[in-house]
C-alpha positions as CSV (number, residue, x, y, z in Angstrom):
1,X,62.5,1.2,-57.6
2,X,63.5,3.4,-54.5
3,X,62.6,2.6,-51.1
4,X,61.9,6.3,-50.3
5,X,59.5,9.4,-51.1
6,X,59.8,12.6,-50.4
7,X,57.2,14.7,-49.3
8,X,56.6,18.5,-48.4
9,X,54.8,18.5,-45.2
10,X,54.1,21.8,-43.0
11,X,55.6,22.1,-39.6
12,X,52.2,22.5,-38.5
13,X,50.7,19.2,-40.0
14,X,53.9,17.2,-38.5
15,X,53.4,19.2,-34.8
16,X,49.5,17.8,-35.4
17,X,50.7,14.2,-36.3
18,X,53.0,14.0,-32.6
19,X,49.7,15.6,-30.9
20,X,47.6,13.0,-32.5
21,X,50.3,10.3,-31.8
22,X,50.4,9.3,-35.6
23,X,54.4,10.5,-34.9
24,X,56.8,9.7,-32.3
25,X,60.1,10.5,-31.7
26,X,62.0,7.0,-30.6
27,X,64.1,6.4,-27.2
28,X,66.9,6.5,-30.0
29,X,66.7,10.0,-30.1
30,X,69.9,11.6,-29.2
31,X,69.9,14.1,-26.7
32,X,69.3,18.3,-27.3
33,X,72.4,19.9,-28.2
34,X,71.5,23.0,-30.2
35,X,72.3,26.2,-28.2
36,X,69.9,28.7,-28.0
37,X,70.9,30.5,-30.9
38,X,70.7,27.5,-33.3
39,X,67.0,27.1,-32.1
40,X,66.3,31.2,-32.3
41,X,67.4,30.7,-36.4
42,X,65.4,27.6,-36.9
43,X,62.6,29.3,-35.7
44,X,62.7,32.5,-37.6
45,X,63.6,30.4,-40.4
46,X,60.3,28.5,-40.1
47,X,58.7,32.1,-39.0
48,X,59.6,33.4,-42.4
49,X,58.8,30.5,-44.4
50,X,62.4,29.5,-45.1
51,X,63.1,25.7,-46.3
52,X,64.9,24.3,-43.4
53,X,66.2,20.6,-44.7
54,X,65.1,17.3,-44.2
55,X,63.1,15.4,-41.7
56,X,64.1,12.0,-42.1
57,X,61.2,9.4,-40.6
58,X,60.1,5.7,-41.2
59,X,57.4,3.8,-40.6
60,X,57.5,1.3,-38.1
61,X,55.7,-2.2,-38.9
62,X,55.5,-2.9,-35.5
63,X,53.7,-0.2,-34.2
């Protein structure tokens, strides 16, 4: 039995989850270091309805 699922979510459901603070993006995070043209592609890749990868996230029992 796997200790995963995968899920297709929107970008606009996860966007709502952070809003509604269901989602949070830990201290862990590593710092920005796309430049401006990596974000520019993401975003017309998500404009166009692209599949973009993985988001990888857990849930914490401690929260």
């Amino acid at each position: 039995m796997s200790n995963y699922q995968v899920n297709n979510t929107s970008v606009n459901i996860l966007l709502n989850w952070i809003e509604e603070g269901i989602v949070a993006i830990p201290e862990i995070q590593r710092p920005f270091v796309w430049k401006a043209t990596k974000v520019r592609d993401l975003l017309d890749s998500l404009y166009n309805d692209y599949p973009v990868g993985y988001i990888i996230t857990w849930q914490n029992p401690d929260a």
